[in-house]
C-alpha positions as CSV (number, residue, x, y, z in Angstrom):
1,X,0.0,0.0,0.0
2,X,1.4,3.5,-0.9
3,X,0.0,6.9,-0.5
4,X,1.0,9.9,-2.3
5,X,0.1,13.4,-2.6
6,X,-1.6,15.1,-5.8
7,X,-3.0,18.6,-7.1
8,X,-6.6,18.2,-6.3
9,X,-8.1,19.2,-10.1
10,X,-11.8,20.3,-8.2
11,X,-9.8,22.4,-5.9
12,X,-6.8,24.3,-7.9
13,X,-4.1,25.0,-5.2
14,X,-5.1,22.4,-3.5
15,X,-3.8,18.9,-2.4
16,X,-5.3,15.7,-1.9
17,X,-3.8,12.4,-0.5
18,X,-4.4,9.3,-2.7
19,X,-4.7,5.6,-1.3
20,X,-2.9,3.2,-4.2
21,X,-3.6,-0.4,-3.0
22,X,-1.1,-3.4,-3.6
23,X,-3.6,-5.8,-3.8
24,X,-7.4,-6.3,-4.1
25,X,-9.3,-8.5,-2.1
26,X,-12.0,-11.0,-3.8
27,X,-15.2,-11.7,-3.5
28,X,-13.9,-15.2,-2.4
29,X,-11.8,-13.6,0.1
30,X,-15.1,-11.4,1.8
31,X,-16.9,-14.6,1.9
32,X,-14.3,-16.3,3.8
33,X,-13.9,-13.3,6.2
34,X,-18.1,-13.1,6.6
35,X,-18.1,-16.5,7.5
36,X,-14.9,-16.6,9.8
37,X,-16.0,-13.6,12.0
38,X,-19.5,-13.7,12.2
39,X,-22.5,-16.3,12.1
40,X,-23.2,-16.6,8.7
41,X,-22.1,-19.5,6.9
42,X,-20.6,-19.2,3.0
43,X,-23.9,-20.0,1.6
44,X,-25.6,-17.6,3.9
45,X,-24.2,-14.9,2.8
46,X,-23.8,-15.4,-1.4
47,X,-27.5,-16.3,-0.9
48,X,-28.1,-12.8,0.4
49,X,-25.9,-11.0,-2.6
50,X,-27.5,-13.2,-5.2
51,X,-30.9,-11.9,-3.7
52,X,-29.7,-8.1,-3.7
53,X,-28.2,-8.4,-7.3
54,X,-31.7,-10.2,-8.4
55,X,-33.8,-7.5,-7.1
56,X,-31.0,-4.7,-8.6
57,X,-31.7,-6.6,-12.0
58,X,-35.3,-6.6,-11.3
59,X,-35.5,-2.9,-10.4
60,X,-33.2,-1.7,-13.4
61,X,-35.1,-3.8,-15.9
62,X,-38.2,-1.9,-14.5
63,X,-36.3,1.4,-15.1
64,X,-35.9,1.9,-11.4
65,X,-33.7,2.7,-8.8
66,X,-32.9,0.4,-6.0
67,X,-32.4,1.5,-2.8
68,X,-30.7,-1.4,0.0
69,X,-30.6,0.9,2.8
70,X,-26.8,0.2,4.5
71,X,-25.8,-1.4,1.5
72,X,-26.0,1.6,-0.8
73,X,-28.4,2.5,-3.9
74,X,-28.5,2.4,-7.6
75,X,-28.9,5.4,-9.9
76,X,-30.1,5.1,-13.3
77,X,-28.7,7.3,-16.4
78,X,-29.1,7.6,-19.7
79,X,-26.3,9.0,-22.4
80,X,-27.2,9.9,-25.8
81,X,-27.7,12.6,-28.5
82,X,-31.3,12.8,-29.9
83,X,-33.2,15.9,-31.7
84,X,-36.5,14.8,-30.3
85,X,-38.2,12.3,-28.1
86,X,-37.3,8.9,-29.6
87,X,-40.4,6.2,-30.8
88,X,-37.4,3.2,-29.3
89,X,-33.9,3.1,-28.2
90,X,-31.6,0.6,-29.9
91,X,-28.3,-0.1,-28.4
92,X,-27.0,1.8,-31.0
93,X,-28.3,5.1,-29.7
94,X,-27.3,5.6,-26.3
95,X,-25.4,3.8,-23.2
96,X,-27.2,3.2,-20.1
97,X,-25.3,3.4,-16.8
98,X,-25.5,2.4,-13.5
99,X,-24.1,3.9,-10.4
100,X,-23.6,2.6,-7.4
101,X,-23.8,5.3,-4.0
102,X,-22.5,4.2,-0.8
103,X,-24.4,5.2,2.4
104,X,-23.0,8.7,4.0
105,X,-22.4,6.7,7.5
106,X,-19.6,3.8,4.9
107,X,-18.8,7.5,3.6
108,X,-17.8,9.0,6.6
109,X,-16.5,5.2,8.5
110,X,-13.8,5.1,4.8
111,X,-12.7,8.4,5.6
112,X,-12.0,8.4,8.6
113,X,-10.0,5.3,8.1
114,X,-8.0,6.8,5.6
115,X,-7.5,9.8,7.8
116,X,-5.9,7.4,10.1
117,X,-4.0,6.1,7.6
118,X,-2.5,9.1,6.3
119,X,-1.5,10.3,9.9
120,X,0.5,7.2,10.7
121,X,2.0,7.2,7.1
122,X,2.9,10.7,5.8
123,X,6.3,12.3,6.4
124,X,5.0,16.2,6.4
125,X,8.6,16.9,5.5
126,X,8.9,14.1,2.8
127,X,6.3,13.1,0.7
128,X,7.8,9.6,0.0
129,X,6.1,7.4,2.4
130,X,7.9,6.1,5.0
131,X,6.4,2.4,5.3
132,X,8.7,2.1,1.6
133,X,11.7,2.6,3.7
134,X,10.5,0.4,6.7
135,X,10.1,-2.4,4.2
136,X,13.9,-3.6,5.1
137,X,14.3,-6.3,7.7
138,X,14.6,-4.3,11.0
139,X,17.8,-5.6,13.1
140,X,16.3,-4.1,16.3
141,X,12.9,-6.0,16.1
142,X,14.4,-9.5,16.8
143,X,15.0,-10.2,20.8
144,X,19.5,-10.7,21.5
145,X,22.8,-8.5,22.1
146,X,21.9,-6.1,19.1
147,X,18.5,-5.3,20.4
148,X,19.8,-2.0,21.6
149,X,21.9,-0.8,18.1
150,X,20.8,1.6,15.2
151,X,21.6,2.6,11.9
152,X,21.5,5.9,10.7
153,X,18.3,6.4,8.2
154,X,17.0,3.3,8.4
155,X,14.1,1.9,10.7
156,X,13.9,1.9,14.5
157,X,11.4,-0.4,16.5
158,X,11.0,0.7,20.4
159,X,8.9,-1.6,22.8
160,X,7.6,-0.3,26.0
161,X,4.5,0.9,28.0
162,X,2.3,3.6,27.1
163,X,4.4,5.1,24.8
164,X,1.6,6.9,22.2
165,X,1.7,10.7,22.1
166,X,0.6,13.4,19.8
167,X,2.2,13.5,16.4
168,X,1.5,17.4,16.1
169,X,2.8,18.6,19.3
170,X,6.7,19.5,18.9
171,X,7.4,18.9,22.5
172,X,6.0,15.1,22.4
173,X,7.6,12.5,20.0
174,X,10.9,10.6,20.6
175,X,14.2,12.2,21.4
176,X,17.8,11.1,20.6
177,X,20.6,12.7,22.5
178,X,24.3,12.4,21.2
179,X,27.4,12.5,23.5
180,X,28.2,16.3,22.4
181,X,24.7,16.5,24.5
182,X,23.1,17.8,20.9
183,X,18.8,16.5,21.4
184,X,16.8,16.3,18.2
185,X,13.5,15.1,17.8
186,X,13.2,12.3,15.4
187,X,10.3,13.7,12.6
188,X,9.8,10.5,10.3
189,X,7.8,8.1,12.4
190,X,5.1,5.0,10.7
191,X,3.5,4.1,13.3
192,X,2.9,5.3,17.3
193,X,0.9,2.5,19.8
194,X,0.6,2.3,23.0
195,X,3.1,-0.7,23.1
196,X,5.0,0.2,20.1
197,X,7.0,2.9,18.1
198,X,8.9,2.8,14.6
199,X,10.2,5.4,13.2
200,X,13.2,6.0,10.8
201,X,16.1,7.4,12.6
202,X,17.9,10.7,10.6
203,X,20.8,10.2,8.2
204,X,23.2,12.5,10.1
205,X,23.2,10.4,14.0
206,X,26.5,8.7,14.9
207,X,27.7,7.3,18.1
208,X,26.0,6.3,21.3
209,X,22.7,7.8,21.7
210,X,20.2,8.5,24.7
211,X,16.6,7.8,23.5
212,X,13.5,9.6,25.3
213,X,10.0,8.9,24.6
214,X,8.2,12.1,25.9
215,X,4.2,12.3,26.1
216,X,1.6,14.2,27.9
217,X,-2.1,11.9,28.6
218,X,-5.2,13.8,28.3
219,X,-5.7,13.1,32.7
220,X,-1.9,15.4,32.8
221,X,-2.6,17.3,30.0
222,X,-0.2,20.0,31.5
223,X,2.6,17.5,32.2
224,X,5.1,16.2,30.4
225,X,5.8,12.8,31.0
226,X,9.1,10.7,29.4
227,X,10.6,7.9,29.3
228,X,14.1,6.7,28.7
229,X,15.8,3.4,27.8
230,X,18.5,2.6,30.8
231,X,21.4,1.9,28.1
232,X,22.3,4.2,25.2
233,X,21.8,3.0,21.8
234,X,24.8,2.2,19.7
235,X,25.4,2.7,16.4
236,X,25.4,-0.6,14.1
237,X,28.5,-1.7,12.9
């Protein structure tokens, strides 16, 4: 999955943020995930679709819309060039269409999704997405002796406790201090949980670092709060 950022053509000056997916699920693939999470067996529910594409058939033929509640509605249109009202249409003459319109409430579920997507994903700095460069194996993310070791602009895992803060405030994030006693904050990050950090570590940190994970919780919203790993990392050799 990639995102990327494009001139928005119905808004000139405008960006928008575009989802490209890798891979598209099947209709095999829903009916395995229906039947594996819920009640409904396989049959259950390509019984139900086959009676929601029957009655879409039905209403169209009828030269009327369909409307499945949750599910979504049909529109009906027409495209054609005629000089008066026709006697018959023939294939020939114009193209029907049929829409299909999603429900505002899978509207507004989609975007926030992709909201929430594009938070954890987008570099504000960098608009290559930073899950491209967390593709490479992580050394850090396997338990042993190297656990603690980093290398400069390439992915860093952290484990821990309540470690989720606010991506916009400047004063949260995670902090790396050098020996010369130089702290930056480290700007690319993929992913915060609770449990769980990685970011992508700058291209210009050498030697042994300090890390800090500084947060404030909504209960101390006037506190900071931090954290800090007892040994310093080291730089991979």
């Amino acid at each position: 999955m990639k995102i990327s950022i494009q001139d928005n053509p119905l808004k000139p000056g405008h960006k928008r943020i575009v989802l490209h997916t890798g891979r598209r699920l099947s209709f095999d693939d829903f009916l395995e995930h229906a039947s594996s999470s819920t009640t409904l067996t396989k049959t259950d529910c390509l019984a139900v679709l086959n009676c929601a594409a029957e009655w879409l058939a039905i209403a169209s033929a009828r030269g009327r819309e369909a409307d499945l509640g949750p599910l979504g509605r049909s529109r009906l249109g027409m495209k054609g060039k005629f000089n008066r009202v026709p006697q018959r249409l023939d294939d020939a003459d114009c193209e029907m269409t049929m829409n299909w319109i999603l429900p505002g409430s899978l509207k507004q579920s989609a975007a926030k999704a992709a909201a929430g997507i594009a938070r954890q994903r987008i570099e504000p700095s960098d608009k290559t997405p930073a899950p491209i460069q967390a593709c490479r194996i992580l050394d850090n993310s396997k338990p042993g002796p190297h656990i603690n070791t980093y290398a400069p602009g390439k992915p860093l895992r952290i484990y821990g406790d309540r470690l989720n803060y606010y991506l916009t405030a400047d004063d949260e994030g995670v902090f790396v201090t050098d020996d010369q006693g130089l702290t930056r904050r480290i700007e690319k990050v993929v992913t915060v949980q609770p449990k769980q950090i990685l970011c992508i570590m700058p291209d210009n940190v050498h030697g042994p670092l300090r890390l800090e994970v500084r947060r404030r919780t909504k209960t101390t919203a006037s506190e900071l709060l931090s954290g800090q790993l007892n040994e310093p990392l080291e730089e991979a050799q």
